[in-house]
N, C-alpha and C positions, 0 to 999 in steps of 0.2 A: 744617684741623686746629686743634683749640683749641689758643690755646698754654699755657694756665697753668693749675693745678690739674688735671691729669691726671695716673693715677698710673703709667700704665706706658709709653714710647713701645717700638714695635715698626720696625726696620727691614730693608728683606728688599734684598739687592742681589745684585749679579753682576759686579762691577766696573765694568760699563759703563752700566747703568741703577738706581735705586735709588726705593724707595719706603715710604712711613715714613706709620707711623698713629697713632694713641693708643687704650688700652683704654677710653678713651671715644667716641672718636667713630667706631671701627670701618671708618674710610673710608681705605682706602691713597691719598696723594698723592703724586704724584712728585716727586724730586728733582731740578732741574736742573743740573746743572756746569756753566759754560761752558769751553771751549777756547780756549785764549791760547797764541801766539807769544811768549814771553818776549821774544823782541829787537826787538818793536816798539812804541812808543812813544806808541799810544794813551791816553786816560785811565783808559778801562776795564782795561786793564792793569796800570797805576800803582795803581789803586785798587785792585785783587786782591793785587797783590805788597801793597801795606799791612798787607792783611788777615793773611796770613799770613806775614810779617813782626815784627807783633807776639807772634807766636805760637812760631815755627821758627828754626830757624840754617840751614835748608837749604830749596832753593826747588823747587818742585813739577818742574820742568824740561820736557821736551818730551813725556814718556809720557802720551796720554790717560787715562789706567785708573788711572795712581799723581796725576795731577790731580784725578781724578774721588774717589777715598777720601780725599785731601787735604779737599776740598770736604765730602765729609761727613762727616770727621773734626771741621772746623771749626765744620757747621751742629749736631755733637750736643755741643761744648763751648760754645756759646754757648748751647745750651737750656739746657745744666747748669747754668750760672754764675747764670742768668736762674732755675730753681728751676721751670721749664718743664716738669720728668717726674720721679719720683721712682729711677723705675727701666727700663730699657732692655734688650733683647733684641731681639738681631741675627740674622739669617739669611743665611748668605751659604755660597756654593760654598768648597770646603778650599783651593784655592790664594788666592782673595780674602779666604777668613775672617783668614787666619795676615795679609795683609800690612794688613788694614784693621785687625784688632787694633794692629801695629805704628805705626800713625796717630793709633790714639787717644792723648788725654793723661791724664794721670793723673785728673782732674774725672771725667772721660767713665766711664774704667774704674771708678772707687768706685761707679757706678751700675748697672754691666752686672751683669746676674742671670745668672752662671751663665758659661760659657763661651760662646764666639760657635757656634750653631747650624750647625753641618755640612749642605748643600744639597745631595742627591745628586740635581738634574737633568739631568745631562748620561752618558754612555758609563756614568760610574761607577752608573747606575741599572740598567742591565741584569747587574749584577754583583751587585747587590744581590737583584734580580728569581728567580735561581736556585738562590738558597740554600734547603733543603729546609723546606716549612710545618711550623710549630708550634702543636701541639693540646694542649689539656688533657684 
């Protein structure tokens, strides 16, 4: 993905996998998280708590899924900060939209167009599915 002078980034998640494009290069790349043990004492750990340390009062803990929107909470305020995207639009499932909203920071948000995108892939699509067609 280019990082600079693109004006829209797009990110499409699900808590547990996430992938993120620009209105320029049309190409979804993944997001990695990695998973950390907080109580262990490698440097790669050390180095993650820094990251988000500088950033938080409170530490990502043992939940994958609230690690994982930590992570890309972090990777879409450092594009901000960096002038990386001018404007941002998120996609994600209704129980992941509400808590990855809650991740971002304030940078992140003055960027997001619009409200975060509601993802009916799951149970809730066949509810959707049944509602009577609409013709003109």
């Amino acid at each position: 993905m280019s990082a600079h002078g693109t004006r829209i980034w797009v990110v499409i998640t699900d808590g547990v996998s996430t992938r993120i494009c620009s209105s320029q290069d049309g190409i979804a790349t993944p997001i990695t998280a990695p998973y950390f043990h907080w109580d262990s004492g490698e440097r790669d750990v050390m180095a993650y708590r820094a990251w988000f340390k500088a950033e938080r009062q409170t530490w990502p803990g043992q939940n994958p899924r609230r690690q994982h929107l930590l992570h890309i909470g972090q990777v879409l305020l450092e594009g901000a900060r960096a002038h990386a995207y001018e404007g941002l639009l998120i996609i994600a499932g209704a129980p992941i939209a509400a808590q990855l909203e809650n991740e971002l920071a304030p940078e992140t948000r003055a960027l997001l167009i619009g409200k975060i995108i509601q993802d009916y892939s799951g149970p809730e699509l066949e509810v959707l599915r049944k509602q009577p067609e609409i013709r003109h």
